[in-house]
C-alpha positions as CSV (number, residue, x, y, z in Angstrom):
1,X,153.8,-14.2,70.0
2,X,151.6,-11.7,68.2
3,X,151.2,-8.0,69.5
4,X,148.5,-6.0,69.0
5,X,147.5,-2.1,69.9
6,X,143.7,-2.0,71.9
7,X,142.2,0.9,71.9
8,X,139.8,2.7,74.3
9,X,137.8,5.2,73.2
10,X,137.0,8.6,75.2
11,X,134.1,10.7,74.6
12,X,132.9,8.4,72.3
13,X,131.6,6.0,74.9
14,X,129.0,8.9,75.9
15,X,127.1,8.9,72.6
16,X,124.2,7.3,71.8
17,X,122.6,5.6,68.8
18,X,125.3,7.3,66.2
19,X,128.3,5.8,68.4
20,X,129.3,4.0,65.4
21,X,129.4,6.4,63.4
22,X,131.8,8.0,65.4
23,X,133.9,4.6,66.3
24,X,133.6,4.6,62.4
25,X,135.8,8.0,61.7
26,X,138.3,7.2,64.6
27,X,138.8,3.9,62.8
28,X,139.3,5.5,59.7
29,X,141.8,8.1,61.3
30,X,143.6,5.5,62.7
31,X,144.4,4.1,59.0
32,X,145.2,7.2,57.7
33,X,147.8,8.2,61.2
34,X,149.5,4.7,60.2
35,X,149.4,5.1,56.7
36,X,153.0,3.8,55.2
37,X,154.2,1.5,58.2
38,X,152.8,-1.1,56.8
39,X,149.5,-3.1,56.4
40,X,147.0,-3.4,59.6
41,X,143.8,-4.8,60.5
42,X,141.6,-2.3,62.3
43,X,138.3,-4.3,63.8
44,X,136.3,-3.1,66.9
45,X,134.4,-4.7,69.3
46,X,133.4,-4.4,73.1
47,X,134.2,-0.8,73.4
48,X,137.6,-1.1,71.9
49,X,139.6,-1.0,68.7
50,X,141.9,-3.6,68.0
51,X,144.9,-3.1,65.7
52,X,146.6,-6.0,64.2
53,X,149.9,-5.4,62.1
54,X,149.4,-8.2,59.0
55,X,153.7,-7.5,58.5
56,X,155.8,-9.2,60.8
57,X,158.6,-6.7,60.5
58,X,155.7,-3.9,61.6
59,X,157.4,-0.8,63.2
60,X,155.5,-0.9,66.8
61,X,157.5,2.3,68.3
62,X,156.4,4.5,65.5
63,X,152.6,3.3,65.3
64,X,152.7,4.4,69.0
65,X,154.2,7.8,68.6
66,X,151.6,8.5,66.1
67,X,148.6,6.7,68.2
68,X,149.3,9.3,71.1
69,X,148.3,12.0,68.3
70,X,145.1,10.4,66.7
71,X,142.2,12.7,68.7
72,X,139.3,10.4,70.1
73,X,141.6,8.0,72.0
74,X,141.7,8.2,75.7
75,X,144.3,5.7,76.0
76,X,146.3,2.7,74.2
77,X,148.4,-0.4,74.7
78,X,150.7,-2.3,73.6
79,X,149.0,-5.9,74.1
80,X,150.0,-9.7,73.4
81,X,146.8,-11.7,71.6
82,X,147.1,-15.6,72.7
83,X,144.2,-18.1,72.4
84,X,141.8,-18.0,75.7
85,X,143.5,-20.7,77.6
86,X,145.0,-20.1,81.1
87,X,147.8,-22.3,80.5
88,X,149.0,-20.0,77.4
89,X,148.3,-17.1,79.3
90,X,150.7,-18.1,82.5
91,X,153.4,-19.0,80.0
92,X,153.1,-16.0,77.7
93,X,152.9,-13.3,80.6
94,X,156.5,-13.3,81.9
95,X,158.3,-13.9,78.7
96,X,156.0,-10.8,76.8
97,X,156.5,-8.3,79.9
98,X,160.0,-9.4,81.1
99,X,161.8,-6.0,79.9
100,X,158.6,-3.9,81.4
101,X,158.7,-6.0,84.9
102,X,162.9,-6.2,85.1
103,X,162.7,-2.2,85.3
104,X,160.1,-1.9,88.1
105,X,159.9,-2.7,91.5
106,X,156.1,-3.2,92.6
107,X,153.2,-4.6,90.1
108,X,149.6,-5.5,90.1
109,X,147.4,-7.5,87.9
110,X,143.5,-6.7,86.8
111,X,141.0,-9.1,84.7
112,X,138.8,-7.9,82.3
113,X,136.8,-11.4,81.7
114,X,134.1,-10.5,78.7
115,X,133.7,-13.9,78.0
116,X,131.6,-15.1,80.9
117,X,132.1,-19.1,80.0
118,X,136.3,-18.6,80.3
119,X,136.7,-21.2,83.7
120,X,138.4,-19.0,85.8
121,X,137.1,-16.0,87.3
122,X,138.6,-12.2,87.5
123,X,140.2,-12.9,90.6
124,X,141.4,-16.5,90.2
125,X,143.1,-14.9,86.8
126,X,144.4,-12.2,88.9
127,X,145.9,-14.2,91.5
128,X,147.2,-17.3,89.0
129,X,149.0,-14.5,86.9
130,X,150.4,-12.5,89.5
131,X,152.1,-16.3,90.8
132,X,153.3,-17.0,87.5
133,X,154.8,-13.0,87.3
134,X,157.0,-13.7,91.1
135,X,157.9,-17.2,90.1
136,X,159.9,-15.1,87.6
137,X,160.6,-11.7,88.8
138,X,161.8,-12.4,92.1
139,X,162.6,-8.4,92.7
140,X,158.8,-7.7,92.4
141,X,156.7,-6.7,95.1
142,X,152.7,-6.6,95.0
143,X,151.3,-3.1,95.8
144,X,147.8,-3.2,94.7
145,X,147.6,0.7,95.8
146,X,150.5,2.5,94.1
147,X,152.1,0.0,91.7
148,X,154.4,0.7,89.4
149,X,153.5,-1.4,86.5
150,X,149.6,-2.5,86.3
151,X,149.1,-5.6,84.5
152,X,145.8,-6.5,82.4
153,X,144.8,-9.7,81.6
154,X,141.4,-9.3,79.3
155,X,139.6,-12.2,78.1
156,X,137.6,-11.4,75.4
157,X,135.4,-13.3,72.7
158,X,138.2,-14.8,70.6
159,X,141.4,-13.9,72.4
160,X,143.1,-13.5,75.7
161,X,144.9,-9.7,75.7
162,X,148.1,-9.2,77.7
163,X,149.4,-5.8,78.0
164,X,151.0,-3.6,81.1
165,X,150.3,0.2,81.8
166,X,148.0,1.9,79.3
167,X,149.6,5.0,76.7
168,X,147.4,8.0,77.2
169,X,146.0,9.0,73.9
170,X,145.3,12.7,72.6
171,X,141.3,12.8,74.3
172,X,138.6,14.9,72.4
173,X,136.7,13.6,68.8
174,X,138.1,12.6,65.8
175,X,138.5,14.6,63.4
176,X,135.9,14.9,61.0
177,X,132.7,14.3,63.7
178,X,132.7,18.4,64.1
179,X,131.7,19.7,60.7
180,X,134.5,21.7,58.6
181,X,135.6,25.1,59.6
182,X,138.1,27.9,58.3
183,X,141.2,28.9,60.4
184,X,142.9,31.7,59.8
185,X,146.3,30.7,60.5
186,X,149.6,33.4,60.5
187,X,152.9,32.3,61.5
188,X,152.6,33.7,64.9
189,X,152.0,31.2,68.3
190,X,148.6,31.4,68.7
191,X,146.6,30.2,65.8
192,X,148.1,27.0,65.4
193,X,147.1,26.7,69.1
194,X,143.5,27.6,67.7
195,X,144.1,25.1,65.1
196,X,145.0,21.9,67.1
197,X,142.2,23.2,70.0
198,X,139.3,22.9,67.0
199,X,141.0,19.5,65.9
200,X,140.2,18.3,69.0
201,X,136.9,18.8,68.9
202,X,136.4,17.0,65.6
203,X,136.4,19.6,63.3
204,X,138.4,19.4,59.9
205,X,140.5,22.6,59.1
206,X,140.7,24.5,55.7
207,X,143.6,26.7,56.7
208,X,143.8,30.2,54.8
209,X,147.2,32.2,55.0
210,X,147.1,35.5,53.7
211,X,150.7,36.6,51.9
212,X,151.8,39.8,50.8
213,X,154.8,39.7,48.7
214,X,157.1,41.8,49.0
215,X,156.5,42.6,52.4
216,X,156.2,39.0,53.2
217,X,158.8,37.0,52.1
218,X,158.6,33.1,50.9
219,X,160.1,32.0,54.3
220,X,157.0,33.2,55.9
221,X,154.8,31.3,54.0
222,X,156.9,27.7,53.9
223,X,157.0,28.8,57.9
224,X,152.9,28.2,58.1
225,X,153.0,25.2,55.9
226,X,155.9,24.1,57.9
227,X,153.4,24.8,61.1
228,X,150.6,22.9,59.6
229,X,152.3,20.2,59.1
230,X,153.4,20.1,62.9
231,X,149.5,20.8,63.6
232,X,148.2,17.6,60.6
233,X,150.2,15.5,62.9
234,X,146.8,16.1,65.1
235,X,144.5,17.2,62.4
236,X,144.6,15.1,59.3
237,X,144.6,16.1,55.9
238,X,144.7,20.3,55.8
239,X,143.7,21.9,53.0
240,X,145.4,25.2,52.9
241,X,144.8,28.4,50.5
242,X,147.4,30.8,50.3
243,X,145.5,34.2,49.3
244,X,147.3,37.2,48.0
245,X,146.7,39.9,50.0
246,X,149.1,42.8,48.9
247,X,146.7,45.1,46.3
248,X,144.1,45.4,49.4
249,X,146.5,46.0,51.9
250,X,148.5,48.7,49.6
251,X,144.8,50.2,49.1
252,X,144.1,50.1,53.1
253,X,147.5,51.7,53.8
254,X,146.9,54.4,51.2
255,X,142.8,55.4,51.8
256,X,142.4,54.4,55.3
257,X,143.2,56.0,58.7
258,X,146.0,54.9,60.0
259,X,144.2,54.1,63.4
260,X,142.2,52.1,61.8
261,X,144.3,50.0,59.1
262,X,144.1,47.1,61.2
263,X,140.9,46.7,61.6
264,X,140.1,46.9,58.5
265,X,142.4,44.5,57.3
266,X,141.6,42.3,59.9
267,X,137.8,43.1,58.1
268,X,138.7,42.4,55.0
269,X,140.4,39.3,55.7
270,X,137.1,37.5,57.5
271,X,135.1,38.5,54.3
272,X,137.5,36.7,52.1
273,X,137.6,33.9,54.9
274,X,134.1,33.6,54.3
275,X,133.9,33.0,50.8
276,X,136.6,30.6,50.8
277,X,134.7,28.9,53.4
278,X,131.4,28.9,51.6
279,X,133.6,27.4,48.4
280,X,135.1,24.7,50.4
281,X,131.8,24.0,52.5
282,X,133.2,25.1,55.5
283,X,130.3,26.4,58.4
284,X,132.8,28.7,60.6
285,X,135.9,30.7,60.6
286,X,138.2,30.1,63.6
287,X,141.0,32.6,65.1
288,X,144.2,32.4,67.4
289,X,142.6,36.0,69.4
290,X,142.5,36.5,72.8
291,X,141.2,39.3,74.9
292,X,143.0,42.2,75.2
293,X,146.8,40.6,74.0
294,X,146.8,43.3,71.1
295,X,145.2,46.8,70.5
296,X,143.0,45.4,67.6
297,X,141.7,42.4,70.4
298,X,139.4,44.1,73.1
299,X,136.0,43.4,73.2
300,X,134.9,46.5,71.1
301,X,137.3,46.0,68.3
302,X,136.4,41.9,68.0
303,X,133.0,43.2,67.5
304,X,134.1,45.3,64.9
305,X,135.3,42.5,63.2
306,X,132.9,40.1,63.8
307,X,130.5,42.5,61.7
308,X,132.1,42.0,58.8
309,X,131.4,37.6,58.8
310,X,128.3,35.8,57.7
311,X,129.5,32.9,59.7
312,X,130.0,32.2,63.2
313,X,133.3,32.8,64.4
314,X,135.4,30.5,66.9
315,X,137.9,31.5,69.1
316,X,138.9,28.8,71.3
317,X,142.4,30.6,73.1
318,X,140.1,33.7,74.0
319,X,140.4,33.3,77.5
320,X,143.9,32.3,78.0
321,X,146.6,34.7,78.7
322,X,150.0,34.0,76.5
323,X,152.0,32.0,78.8
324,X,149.0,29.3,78.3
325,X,148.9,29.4,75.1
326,X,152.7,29.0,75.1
327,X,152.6,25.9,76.8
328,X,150.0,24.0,74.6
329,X,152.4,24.9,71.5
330,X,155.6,23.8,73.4
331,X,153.9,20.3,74.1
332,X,152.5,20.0,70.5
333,X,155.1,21.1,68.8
334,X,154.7,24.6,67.3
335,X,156.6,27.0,69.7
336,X,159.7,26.8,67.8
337,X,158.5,27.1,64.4
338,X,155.9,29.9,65.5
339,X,159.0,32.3,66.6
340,X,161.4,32.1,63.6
341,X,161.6,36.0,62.5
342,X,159.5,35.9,59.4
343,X,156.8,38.6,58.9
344,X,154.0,38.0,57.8
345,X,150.8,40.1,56.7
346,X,149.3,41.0,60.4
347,X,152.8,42.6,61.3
348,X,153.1,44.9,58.0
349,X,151.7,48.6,57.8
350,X,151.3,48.0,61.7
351,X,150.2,51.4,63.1
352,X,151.4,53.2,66.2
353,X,148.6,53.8,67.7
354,X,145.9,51.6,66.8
355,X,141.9,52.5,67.9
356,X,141.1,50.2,70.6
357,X,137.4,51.3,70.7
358,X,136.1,51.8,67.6
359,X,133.0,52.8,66.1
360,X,131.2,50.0,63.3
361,X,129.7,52.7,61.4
362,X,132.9,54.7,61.3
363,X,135.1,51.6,60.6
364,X,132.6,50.8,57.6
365,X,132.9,53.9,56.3
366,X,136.9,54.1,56.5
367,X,136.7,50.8,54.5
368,X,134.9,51.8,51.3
369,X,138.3,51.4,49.2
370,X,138.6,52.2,45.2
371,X,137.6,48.7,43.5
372,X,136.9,46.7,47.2
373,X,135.1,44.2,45.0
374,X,136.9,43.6,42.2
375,X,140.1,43.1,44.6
376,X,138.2,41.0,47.0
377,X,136.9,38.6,44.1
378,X,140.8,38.5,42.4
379,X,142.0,37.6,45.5
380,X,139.7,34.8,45.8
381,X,140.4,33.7,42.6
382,X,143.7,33.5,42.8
383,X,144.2,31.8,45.5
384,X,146.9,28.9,45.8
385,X,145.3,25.3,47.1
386,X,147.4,22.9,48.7
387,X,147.0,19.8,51.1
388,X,149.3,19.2,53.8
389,X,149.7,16.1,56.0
């Protein structure tokens, strides 16, 4: 008995002439999300991906955990491959979905019969399989409505696939179909929210963490990588850069109005952003902001900060109050990570009463610091590269 994952794709079935291009980059995600269980063969044909374990001892629980995570799979299953022969398949049926049926109580079966010159037709496979299925499970009950446990039977060009209810997959592109972006990622709950939204939509993160030691301690930082690492779970390879920040902040704190030191960090940082973007070909900057959660995040002030980038800036949790966004990083695994009590570079030199609608020529103006450039270019220079999967 050989099992098999198939795989059906999502949006991917939508796209036109460059669809395989795209099947091409989930296939290649696919090795890279199973990468160290063992080796595979990865094929695709007929709308669907087939992976074959080559190792007999192939670790089928774990491949699954990590298939629900790959983006640009709408769903997944667990199949048995046996030659196209109706025979085989009656025999192989109950004995490769015994513990799935024993734990129900109602079933149905559906054929999927590509292969037009296979005998039998959808329903005579349907009705020969579900016999075969009662002749063993005597508890079972046929509800073709609301079942329990939906059986497939697909008959394809070479083999006959076997499998019961499908595993819903993560949904959205894979990663690397969306172009390359910057996220600015803190150790806070939203932009690692930002992070895995992006992924979803193809694109491959460059994550840049600003630290500013010693207000920020080396806990804060292993917390982002530690975050990231949660987040490359969805996203691939990250490449993060780890810029120091502290000179520029010390020179914001000391020239700048306190109303305004946030701002102008927050400024400084998207300038930075850029050029480590424009180093790494990267086309966007993406944030974890959202309208109106903090003083330095209504309309006016996000303008304000805008101003200061020379690349378009995403922000995919702007809409969504903090209750949402807490829920996306409980199911993907963030939350608990994004609340451990490190600082980190946003919280420091916070002021009291931040200007919530500021002025771009007066915020300009407040920012002209002692050596901007020289600062801007060290820290750019000096920042620390990394990968993390």
């Amino acid at each position: 008995m050989r099992e098999i994952l198939l795989v059906k794709n999502g949006e991917i079935a939508l796209k036109g002439l460059n669809r395989g291009t795209f099947e091409t980059a989930l296939m290649k995600n696919i090795k890279h999300a199973l990468s160290g269980l063992g080796l595979i063969r990865v094929t695709r044909a007929q709308s669907t991906i087939t992976i074959e374990p080559v190792d007999d001892n192939y670790d089928m629980d774990e491949a699954c955990e990590r298939m629900k995570k790959v983006f640009g799979i709408a769903a997944f299953s667990r199949a048995c491959a046996v030659s196209k022969d109706m025979d085989v398949i009656l025999k192989t049926a109950p004995d490769y979905l015994e513990d799935t049926l024993r734990a129900c109580k109602t079933f149905k079966v559906e054929a999927k019969r590509a292969d037009k010159a296979f005998p039998f037709q959808s329903p005579q496979i349907c009705a020969k399989t579900g016999e075969a299925l009662l002749r063993r499970f005597h508890h079972l009950k046929v509800d073709v409505h609301h079942p329990d446990v939906t059986v497939t039977v697909e008959v394809r060009d070479q083999f006959a696939f076997i499998h019961a209810n499908q595993i819903q997959g993560a949904g959205g592109m894979p990663v690397g179909t969306g172009g390359n972006a910057v996220i600015l990622i803190s150790g806070g709950i939203d932009s690692p929210v930002a992070a895995y939204m992006m992924a979803k939509r193809g694109v491959r993160l460059t994550a840049v963490h600003f630290a500013s030691p010693p207000y920020t301690s080396a806990h804060a930082e292993m917390k982002v990588k530690d975050l990231l690492k949660i987040v490359s779970g969805y996203a691939g390879n990250i490449r993060f850069v780890c810029v120091p920040f502290t000179k520029i902040q010390e020179a914001i704190k000391n020239h700048c109005p306190d109303d305004l030191t946030t701002l102008v960090m927050r400024r400084y940082m998207m300038k930075i952003a850029c050029e480590i973007a424009k180093q790494n070909d990267c086309d966007a900057l993406i944030t974890g902001e959202s309208i109106g959660q903090v003083a330095s995040q209504t309309m006016k002030a996000l303008a304000v900060t805008d101003a200061a980038s020379n690349l378009p800036v995403f922000r995919p949790v702007i809409g969504m109050d903090k209750e949402e966004i807490v829920t996306i990083a409980r199911k993907i695994g963030t939350f608990e990570t994004s609340v451990l009590p490190y600082e980190d570079c946003c919280t420091v030199f916070t002021p009291k009463h931040p200007r919530t609608r500021p002025v771009l020529h007066v915020v300009e103006k407040a920012e002209q610091l002692p050596d901007a450039q020289l600062m801007m270019r060290e820290a750019v220079e000096n920042a620390r590269y990394e990968s993390i999967r």
